[in-house]
C-alpha positions in Angstrom: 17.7 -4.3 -2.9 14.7 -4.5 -5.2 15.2 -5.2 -9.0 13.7 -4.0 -11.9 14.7 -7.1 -13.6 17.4 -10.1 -13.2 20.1 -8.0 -14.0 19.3 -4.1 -12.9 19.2 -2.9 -9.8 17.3 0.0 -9.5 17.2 0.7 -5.4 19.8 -0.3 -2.9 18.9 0.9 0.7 21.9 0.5 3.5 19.9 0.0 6.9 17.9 2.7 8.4 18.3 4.7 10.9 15.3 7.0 12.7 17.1 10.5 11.1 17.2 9.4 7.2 17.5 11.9 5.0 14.1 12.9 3.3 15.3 12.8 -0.1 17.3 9.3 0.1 15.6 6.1 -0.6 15.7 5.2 2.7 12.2 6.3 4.4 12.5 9.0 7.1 10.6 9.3 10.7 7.2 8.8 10.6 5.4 11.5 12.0 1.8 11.3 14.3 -1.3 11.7 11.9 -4.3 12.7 14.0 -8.0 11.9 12.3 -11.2 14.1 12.9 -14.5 12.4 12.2 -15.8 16.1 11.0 -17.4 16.0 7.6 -17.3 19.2 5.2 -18.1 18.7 1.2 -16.1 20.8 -1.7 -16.7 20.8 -5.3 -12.7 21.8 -5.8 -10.8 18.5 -6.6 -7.8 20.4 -6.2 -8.8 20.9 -2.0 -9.5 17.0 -1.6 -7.5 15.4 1.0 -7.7 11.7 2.0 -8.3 11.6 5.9 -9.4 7.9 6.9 -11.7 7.5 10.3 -11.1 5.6 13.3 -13.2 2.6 11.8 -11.2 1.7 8.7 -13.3 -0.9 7.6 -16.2 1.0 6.5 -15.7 2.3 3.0 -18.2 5.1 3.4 -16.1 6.7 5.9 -13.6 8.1 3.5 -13.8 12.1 3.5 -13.6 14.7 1.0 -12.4 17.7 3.1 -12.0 21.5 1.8 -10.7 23.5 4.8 -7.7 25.4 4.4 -4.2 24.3 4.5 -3.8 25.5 7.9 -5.2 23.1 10.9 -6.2 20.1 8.3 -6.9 16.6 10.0 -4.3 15.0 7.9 -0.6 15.5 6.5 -1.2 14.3 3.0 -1.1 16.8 0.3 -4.2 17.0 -1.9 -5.4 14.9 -4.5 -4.7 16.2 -8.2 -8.1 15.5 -9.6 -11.2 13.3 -8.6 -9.4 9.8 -10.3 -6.5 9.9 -7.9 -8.6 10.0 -5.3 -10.5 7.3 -6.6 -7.6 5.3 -7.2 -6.1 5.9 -3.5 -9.6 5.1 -2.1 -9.7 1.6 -4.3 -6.5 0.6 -3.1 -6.7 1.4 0.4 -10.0 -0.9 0.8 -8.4 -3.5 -0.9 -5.2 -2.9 1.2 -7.4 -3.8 4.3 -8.3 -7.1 2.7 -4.8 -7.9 1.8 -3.5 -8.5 5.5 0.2 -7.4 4.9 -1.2 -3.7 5.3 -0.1 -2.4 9.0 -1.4 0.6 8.3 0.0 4.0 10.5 3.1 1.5 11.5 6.5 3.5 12.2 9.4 2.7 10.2 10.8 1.5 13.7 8.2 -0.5 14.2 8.1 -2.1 10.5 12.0 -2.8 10.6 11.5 -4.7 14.6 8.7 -7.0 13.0 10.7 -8.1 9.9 14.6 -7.8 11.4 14.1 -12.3 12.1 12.3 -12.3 8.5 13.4 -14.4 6.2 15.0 -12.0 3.1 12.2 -10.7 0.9 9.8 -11.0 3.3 7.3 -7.9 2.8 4.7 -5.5 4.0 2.8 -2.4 3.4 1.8 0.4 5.4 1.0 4.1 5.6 4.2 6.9 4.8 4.9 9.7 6.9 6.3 11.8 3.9 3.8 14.6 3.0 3.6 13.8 -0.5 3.6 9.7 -0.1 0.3 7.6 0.6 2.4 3.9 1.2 5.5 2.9 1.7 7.1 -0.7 1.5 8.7 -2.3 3.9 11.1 -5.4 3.3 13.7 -7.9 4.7 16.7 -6.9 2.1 20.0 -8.5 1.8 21.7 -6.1 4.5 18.6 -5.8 6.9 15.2 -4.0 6.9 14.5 -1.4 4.3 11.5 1.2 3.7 11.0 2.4 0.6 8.5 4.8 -0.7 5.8 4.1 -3.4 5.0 7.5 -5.1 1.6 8.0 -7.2 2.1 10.0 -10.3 0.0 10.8 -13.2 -2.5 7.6 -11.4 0.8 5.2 -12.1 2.8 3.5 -8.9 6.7 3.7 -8.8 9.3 2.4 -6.1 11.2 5.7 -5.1 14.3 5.4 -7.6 12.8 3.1 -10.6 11.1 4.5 -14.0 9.1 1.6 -13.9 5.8 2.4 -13.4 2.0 0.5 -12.8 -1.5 1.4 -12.9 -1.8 -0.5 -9.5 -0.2 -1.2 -6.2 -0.9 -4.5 -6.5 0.1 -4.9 -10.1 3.6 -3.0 -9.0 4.2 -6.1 -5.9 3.2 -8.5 -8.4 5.8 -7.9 -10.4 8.4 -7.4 -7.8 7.5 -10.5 -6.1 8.6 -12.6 -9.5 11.1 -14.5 -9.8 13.5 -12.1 -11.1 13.1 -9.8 -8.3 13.7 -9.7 -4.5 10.6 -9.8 -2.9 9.4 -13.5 -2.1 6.5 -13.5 0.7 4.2 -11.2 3.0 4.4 -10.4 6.3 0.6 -10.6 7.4 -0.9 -9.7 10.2 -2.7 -12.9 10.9 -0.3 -15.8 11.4 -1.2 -18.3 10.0 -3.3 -16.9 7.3 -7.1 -18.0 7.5 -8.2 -20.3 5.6 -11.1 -18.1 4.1 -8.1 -15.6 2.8 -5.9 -18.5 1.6 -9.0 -19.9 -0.4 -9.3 -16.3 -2.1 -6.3 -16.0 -3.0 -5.6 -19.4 -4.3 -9.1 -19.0 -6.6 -8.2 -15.8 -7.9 -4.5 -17.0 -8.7 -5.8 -20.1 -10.6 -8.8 -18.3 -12.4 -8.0 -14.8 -12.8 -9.5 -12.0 -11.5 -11.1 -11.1 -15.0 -13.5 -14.5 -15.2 -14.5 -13.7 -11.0 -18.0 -12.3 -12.8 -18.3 -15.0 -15.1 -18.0 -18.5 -13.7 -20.9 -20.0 -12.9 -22.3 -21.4 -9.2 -20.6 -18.3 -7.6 -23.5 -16.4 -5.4 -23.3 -13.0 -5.1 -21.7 -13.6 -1.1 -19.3 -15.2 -3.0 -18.3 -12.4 -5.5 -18.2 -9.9 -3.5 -16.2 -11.7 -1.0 -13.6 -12.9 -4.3 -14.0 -8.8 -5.8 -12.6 -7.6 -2.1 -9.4 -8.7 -2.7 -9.1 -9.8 -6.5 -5.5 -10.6 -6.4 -3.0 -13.7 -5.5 -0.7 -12.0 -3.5 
């Protein structure tokens, strides 16, 4: 279960099973995404669609597409308005820095990698619902849960809560607190490199708001700390 604070629960997720009902909080199968590489430009922020290319870490791949409904590259619905694409854009490049981000992992797959996880144990990775761009997956109290975070009005929620946050990363932090269930990531790289750990422990004991301001830092060194501003 994930809290909303000591004392509310505001999601409780029995374990999943592969046919999950769509409209429970549990997360249902994940369906096969396929990518094109083709690039066509639109004007009409209400046609843009988020469809990521086979080299993920290249920022400048992210494409704006306008073809019809019918025979598009990707399953996600459009973007509202030029800021929530933005926004989705922002969060997946720092999702690739964050190395709890599995990206087009199945729910199966998510659940077999944290079922020996210590409870609270956490990661992130891409939704097969139509409307979803994330979904979390964690080590709860009765096994391994998925639920979905839904972007509304450019705010994150946990399928469920009213809580919302103007970032994905400001909606784990405060789930991650003491208060609430999640404790830890599940990263990809294990151990975590010392480079990441070093981040991570800078940001957490300086803030992400002085990372322009402190002096000695070269701009390698910004840039690097601006990738991933967060202590997660």
């Amino acid at each position: 279960m994930v809290r909303d604070n000591c004392n509310k629960v505001v999601v409780q997720s029995p374990k999943q099973s592969h046919a999950a009902e769509p409209q429970s909080p549990s997360e249902p199968s994940e369906e096969h995404r396929e990518q094109s590489p083709n690039r066509v430009e639109s004007r009409e922020l209400d046609l843009l669609h988020w469809v990521k290319n086979n080299c993920e870490e290249d920022a400048e791949l992210w494409e704006v597409t306008g073809a019809d409904s019918d025979g598009l590259p990707t399953h996600l619905r459009p973007f509202t308005s030029e800021a929530e694409y933005k926004l989705v854009k922002s969060t997946y490049q720092q999702l690739l820095q964050s190395d709890y981000y599995w990206g087009s992992l199945t729910m199966e797959e998510a659940h077999g990698k944290l079922k020996n996880a210590p409870a609270g144990t956490f990661l992130i990775r891409d939704s097969g619902q139509p409307d979803v761009f994330f979904t979390l997956s964690y080590q709860s109290d009765d096994g391994p849960t998925s639920i979905r975070i839904q972007l509304n009005k450019l705010h994150f929620n946990l399928f469920g809560s009213q809580r919302t946050f103007p970032s994905l990363f400001a909606l784990l932090t405060y789930y991650t607190s003491s208060c609430c269930k999640l404790t830890v990531p599940f990263r990809i790289h294990r151990p975590e490199g010392l480079k990441q750990m070093c981040r991570r422990a800078f940001v957490g004991m300086f803030g992400a708001d002085r990372i322009s301001t402190l002096p000695g830092l070269n701009k390698q060194v910004r840039s690097y700390l601006w990738a991933y501003p967060h202590p997660i």
